[in-house]
C-alpha positions, 0 to 999 in steps of 0.5 A, spaced: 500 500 500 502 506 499 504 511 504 501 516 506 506 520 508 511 524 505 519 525 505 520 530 499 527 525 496 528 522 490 532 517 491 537 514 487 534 508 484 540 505 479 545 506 487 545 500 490 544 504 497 539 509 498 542 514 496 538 521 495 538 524 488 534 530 489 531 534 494 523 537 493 524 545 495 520 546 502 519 539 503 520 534 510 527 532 507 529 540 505 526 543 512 531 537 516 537 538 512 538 532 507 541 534 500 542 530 494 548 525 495 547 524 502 546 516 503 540 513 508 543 508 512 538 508 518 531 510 519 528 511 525 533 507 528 532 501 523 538 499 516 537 502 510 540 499 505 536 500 499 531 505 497 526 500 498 527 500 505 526 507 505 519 507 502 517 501 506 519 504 512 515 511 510 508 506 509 509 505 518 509 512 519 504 518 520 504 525 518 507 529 523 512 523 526 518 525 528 523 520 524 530 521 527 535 519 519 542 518 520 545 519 513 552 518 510 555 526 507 562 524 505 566 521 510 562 524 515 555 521 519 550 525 521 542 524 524 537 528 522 531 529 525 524 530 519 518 531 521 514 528 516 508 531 512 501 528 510 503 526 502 499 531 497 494 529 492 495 529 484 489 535 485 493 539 491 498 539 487 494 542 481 491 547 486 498 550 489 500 550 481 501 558 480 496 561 475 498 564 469 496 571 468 492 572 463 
């Protein structure tokens, strides 16, 4: 099932890690830190070691829990803490489309 819920990556599906490829501006993952090129190697206290662990790990989650990440920049560890938000709909996304002036 899918999730409810969303973290604002994209993660590198050709990376035999889950590593983050893009970060949505304004997003959960944007607000916390994450940048493109980081690696996810534990989610909620949990390994990670592919993309799939990510999104099989978001489908437990609600909007609004707190997630503690530990990611890998570099040679460097870091724990990031993302507040995770309710996954808008195609319709939501539309709506927040900026008009055209016409």
């Amino acid at each position: 099932r899918a999730s409810d819920v969303e973290l604002g990556v994209v993660l590198d599906e050709s990376a035999e890690t889950a590593t983050v490829s893009s970060v949505v501006d304004g997003s959960p993952a944007a607000k916390a830190g994450l940048k493109a090129g980081d690696i996810i190697v534990k989610f909620g206290g949990e390994r990670v070691h592919t993309g799939d662990d990510v999104a099989q790990m978001l489908t437990g989650c609600k909007p609004g829990q707190e997630v503690t990440l530990e990611i890998q920049r570099g040679e460097d560890l870091k724990k990031l803490t993302v507040t995770l938000a309710k996954r808008k709909s195609s319709r939501d996304r539309e709506r927040e489309k900026p008009k055209d002036d016409e």
